[in-house]
C-alpha positions in Angstrom: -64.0 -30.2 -32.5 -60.3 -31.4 -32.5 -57.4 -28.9 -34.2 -55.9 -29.7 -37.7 -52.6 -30.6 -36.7 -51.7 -29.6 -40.8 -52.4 -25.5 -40.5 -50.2 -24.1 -39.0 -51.7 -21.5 -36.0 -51.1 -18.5 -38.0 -52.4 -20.4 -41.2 -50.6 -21.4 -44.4 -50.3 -18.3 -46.0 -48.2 -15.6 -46.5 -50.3 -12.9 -44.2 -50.2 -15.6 -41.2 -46.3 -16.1 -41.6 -45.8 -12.2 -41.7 -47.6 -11.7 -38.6 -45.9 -14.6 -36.4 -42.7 -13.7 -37.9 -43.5 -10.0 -36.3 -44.7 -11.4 -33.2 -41.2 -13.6 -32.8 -39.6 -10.5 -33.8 -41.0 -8.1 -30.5 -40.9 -10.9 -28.2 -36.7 -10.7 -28.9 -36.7 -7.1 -29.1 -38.7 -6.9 -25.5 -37.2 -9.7 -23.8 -34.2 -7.7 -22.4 -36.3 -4.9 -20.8 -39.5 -7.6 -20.1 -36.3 -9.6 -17.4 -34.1 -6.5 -15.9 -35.4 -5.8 -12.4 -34.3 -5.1 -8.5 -33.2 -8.0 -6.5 -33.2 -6.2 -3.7 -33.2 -2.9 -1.7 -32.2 -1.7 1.4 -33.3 1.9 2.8 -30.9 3.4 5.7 -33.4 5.9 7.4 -32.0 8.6 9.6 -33.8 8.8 13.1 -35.6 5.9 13.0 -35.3 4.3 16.8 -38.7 3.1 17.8 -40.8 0.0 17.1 -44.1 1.9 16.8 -42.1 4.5 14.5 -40.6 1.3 12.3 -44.0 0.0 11.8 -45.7 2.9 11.1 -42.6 3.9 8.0 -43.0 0.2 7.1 -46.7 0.7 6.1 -46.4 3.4 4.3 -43.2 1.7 2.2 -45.5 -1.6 2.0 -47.5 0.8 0.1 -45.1 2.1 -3.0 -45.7 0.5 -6.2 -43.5 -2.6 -6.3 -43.0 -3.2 -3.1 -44.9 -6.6 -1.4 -43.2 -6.4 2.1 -40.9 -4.0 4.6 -39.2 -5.3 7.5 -37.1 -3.2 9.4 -33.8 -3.6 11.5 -34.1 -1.0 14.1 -30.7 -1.9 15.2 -28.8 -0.8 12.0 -32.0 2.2 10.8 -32.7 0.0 8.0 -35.6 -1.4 5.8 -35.6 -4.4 3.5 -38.0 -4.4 1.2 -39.5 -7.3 -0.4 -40.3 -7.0 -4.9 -42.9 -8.1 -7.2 -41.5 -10.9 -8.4 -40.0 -9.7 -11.9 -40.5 -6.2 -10.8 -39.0 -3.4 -9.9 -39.5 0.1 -7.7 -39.0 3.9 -8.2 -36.7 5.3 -5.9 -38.1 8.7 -5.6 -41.2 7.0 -4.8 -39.5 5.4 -2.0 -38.2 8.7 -0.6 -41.5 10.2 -0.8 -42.8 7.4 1.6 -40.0 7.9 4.3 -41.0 11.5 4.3 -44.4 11.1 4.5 -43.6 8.7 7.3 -41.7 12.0 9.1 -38.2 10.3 8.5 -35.5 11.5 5.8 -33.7 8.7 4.0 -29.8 8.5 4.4 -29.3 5.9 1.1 -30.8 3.7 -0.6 -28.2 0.4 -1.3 -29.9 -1.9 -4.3 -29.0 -4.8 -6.3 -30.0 -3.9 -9.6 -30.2 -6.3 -13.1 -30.3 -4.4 -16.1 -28.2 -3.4 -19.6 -25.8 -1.3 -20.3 -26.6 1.5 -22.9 -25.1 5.4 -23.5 -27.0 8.0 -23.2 -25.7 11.3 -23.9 -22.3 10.4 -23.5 -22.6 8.5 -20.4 -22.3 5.3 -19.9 -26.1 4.1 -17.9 -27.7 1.2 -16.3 -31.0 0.7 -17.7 -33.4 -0.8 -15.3 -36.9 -2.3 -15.8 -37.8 0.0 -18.7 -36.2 3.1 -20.1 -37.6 5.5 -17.3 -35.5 4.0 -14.4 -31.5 4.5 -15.5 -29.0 5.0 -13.4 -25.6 6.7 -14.3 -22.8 4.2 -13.0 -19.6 5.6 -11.4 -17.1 4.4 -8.7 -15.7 5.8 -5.0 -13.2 7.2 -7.3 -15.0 10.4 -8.6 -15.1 13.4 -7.3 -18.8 14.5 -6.4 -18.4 17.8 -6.6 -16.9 18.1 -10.0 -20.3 16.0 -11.2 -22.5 18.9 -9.7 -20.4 21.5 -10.6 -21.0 21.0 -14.5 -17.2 19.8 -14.7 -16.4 16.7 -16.9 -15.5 14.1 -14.4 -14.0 10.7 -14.4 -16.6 8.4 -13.6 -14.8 5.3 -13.5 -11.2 4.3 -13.3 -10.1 3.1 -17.2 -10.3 -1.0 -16.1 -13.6 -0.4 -15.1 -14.7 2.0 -18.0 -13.2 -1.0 -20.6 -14.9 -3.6 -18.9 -17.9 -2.3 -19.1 -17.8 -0.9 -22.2 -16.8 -4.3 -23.9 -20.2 -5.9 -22.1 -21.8 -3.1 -23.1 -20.8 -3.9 -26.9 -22.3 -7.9 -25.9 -25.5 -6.8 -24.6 -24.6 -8.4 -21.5 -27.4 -8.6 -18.6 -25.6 -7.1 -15.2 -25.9 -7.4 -11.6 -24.9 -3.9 -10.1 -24.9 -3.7 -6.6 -24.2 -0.3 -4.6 -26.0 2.7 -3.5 -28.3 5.6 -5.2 -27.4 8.8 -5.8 -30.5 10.5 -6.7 -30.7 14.2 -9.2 -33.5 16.4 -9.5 -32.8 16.4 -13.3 -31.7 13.4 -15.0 -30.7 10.0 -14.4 -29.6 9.1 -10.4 -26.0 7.9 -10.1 -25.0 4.8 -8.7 -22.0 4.2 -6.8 -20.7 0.4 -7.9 -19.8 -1.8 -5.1 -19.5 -4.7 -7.3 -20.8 -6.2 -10.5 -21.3 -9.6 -12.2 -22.7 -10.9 -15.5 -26.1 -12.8 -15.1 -25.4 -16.2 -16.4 
């Protein structure tokens, strides 16, 4: 039986226009979280110096959700991991596999696409979905004034504007630096550069 290229596929009437007009409408309202993602990542592990030792920490990050490959560089104590296409990874759970593997991680350097959004008064990268933000700031701020409860400044003011204006634009960002994870609330993370995704 061939279609009839006259109904439309949600039918003629007034029910089947109401329900492709909602499924239009949370295709555009999920597009934005459905595309941020990591690039890539890059975990500097402290006391890693063996082969057998490097394969052994790469298995057990091969098997963190997210991650399809880890190949290290014994030379520099790093990994490189390898995404799900589209996808992205939980840093804690990344941690959690270097100590299970009997190493401690130094940092964790990512390339991150995601939004821009506030969230109680901070300006935050949203990554993925909504559980994975991560409060931006530059070389500029003083650590110990975030972890003392003190009100720091995050970013210098160019930086703050800038992003605040693409922000306002609902501009996707590439953010590239390194974590800065908390036990409570979202990890920082230290810009080394961004760029709008065109």
């Amino acid at each position: 039986m061939q279609p009839n290229s006259r109904n439309p596929p949600f039918g003629g009437d007034a029910l089947g226009r109401l329900l492709a007009a909602a499924l239009l409408a949370s295709f555009v309202w999920s597009a934005p979280n459905a595309f941020a993602e990591f690039k890539s990542v890059k975990v500097k592990v402290d006391g890693l110096a063996c082969p057998l030792c490097a394969y052994g920490l790469e298995k057990k990050l091969a098997q963190v959700k997210g991650v399809t490959e880890a190949k290290t560089d014994l030379k520099n104590g790093t990994v490189h991991l390898s995404l799900v296409e589209g996808g992205g990874v939980n840093v804690r759970s990344l941690d959690k596999a270097v100590r299970e593997a009997g190493f401690s991680v130094k940092d964790v350097a990512v390339t991150a696409l995601g939004w821009l959004k506030e969230e109680n008064g901070l300006l935050v990268l949203s990554v993925r979905d909504n559980s994975q933000n991560f409060l931006l700031f530059e070389d500029s701020a003083r650590e110990e004034e975030v972890h003392s409860g003190k009100q720091p400044k995050l970013r210098t003011e160019a930086t703050e504007s800038a992003l605040r204006k693409l922000m306002e634009a609902h501009t996707l960002l590439a953010v590239t630096g390194k974590i800065h994870d908390h036990a409570k609330g979202s990890a920082g993370l230290l810009i080394e550069k961004y760029a709008v995704v065109k």
